[in-house]
C-alpha positions as CSV (number, residue, x, y, z in Angstrom):
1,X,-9.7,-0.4,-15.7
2,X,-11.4,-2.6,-13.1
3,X,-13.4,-0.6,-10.3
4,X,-11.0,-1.7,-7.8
5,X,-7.8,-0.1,-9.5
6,X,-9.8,3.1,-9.8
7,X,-9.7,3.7,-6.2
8,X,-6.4,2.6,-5.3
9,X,-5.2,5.5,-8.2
10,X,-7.8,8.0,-6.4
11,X,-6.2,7.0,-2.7
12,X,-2.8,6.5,-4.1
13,X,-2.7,10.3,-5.6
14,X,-2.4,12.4,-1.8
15,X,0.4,10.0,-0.3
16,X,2.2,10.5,-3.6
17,X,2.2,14.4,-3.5
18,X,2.4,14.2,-0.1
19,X,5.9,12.0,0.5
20,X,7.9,14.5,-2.7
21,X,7.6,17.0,0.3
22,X,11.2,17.9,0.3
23,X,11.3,18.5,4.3
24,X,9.9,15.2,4.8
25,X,12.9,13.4,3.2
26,X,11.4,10.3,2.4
27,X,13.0,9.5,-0.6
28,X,16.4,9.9,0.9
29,X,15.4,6.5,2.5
30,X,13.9,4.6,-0.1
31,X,15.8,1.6,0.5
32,X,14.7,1.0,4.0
33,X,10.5,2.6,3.0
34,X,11.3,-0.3,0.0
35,X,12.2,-3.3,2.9
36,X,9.6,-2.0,5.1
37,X,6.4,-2.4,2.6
38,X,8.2,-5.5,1.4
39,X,7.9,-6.9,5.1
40,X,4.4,-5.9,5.1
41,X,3.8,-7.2,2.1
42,X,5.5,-10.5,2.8
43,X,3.4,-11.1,6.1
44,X,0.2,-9.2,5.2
45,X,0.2,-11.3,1.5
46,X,0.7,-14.6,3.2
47,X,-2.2,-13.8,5.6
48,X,-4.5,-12.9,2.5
49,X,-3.4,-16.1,0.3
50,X,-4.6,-18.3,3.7
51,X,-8.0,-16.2,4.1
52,X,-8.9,-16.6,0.5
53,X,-7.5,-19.8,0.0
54,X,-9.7,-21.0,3.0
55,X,-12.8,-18.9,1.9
56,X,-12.9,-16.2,5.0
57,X,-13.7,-13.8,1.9
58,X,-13.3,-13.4,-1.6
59,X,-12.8,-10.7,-4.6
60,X,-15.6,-10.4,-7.2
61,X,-14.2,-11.1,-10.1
62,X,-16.5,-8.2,-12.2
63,X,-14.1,-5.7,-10.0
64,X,-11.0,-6.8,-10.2
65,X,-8.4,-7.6,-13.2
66,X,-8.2,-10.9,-14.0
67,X,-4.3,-11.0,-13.6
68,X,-3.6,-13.1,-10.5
69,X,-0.3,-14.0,-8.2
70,X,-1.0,-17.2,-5.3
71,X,-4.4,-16.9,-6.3
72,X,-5.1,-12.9,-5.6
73,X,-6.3,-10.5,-7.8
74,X,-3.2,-8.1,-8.5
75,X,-5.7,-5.2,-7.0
76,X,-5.5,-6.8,-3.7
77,X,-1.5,-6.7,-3.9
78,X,-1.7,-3.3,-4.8
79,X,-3.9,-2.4,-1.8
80,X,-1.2,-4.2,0.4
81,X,1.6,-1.6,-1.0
82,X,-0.7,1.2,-0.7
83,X,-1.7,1.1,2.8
84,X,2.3,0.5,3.7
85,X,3.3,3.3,2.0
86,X,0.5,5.5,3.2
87,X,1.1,4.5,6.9
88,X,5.1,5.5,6.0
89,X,4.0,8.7,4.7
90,X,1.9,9.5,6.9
91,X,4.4,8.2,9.7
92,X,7.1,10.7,8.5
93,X,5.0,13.6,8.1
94,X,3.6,13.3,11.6
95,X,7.3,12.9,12.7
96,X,8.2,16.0,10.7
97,X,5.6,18.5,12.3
98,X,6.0,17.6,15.4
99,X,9.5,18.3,15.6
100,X,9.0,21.6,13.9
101,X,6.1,23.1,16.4
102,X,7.8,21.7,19.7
């Protein structure tokens, strides 16, 4: 498992827990968390292709998997998803708590 992968599982692992919080009803959404990261990813994914693509930075390849999609490593894809969902989870649960201590 590339280095890379290794922390997305690490990070991935709270948000996870965190969103089957049964108050927190995130999965009674899915469909619109699903169209929301998929916009992100859309946008986000296009501005990554261009910055690589045009050198702004790069992935080391010793790192990263060598499985790629428009030219970016399947790790960098994965971060995209990751920071979506994390910024939804951590959206909802912010929304939750403060509704419940006001």
């Amino acid at each position: 498992m590339s280095e890379y992968a290794v922390i997305l599982f690490v990070f991935f692992l709270f948000p996870v827990t965190l969103s089957a919080y049964p108050p927190l009803r995130l999965y009674a959404r899915i469909r619109a968390v699903a169209v929301t990261i998929g916009k992100v990813l859309l946008l986000w994914g296009a501005w990554e292709v261009f910055a690589v693509f045009r050198g702004y930075w790069r992935y080391r390849e010793i790192t990263v998997f060598p499985w790629r999609f428009f030219n970016l490593p399947a790790e960098a894809l994965a971060r995209i998803v990751l920071v979506s969902f994390c910024s939804i989870v951590l959206w909802e649960t912010i929304r939750y708590f403060n509704r419940k201590f006001r």
